[in-house]
Wavefront OBJ file of the C-alpha trace (Angstrom):
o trace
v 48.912 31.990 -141.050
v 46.969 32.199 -138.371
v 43.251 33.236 -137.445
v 42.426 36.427 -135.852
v 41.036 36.307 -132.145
v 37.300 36.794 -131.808
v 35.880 40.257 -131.882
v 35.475 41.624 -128.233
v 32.254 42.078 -128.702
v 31.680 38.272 -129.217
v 33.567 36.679 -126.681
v 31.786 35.738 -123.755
v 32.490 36.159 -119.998
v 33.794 40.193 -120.751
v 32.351 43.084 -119.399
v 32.482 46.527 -121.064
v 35.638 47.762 -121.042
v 37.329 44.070 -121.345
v 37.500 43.124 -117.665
v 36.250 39.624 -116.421
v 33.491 39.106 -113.604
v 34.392 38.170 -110.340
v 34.398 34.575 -110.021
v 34.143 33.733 -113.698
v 38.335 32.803 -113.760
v 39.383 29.612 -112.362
v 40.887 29.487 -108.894
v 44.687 29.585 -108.518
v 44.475 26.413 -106.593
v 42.723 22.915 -107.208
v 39.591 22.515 -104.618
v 40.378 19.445 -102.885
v 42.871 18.693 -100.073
v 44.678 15.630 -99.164
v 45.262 12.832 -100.865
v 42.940 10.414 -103.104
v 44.142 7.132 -101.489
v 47.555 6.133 -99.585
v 50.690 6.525 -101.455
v 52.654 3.122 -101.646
v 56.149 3.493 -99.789
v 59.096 2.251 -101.960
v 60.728 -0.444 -101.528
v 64.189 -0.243 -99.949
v 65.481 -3.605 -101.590
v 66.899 -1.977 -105.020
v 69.432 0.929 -103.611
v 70.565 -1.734 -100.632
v 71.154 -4.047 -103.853
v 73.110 -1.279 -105.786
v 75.082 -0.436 -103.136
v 76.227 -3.948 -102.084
v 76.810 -4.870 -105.918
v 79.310 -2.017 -106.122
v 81.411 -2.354 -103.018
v 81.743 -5.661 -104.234
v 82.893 -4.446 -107.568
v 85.432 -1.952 -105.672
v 87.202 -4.523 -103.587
v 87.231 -6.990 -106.483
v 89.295 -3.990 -108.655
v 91.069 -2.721 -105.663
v 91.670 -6.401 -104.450
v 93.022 -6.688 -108.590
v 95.396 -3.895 -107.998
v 96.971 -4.920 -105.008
v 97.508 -8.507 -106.561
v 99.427 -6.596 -109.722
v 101.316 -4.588 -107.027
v 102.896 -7.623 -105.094
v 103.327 -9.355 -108.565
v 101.279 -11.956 -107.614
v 98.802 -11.525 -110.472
l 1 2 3 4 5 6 7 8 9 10 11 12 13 14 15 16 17 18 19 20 21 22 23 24 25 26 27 28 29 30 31 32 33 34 35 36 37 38 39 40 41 42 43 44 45 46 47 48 49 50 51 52 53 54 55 56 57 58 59 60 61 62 63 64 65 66 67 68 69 70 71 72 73
């Protein structure tokens, strides 16, 4: 069960008739611009790594397949 809101009457920040005050609601954006301090770039090592580690994999299945296909294998 939950608690009822506060009376109208109570809550502060309202004017009669249950409208708020200019400038009494947050801004729809944050009041700072740019960034705090230099983003670090990423490095470029681990998708180069990936990539290399499965072409190998593909010629060593493909290389596999053509073996079994000349009965050499």
């Amino acid at each position: 069960m939950t608690a009822p809101g506060p009376e109208p009457d109570e809550v502060p920040g309202l004017e009669p008739g249950g409208s708020v005050p200019p400038g009494d609601t947050p801004p729809d954006a944050g009041q700072t611009s740019g960034l705090s301090h230099p983003q670090p770039m990423p490095s470029r090592t681990l998708p180069v790594g990936w990539l290399v580690a499965v072409a190998v994999l593909v010629l060593v299945v493909a290389a596999f397949f053509a073996l079994r296909a000349a009965e050499w294998f």
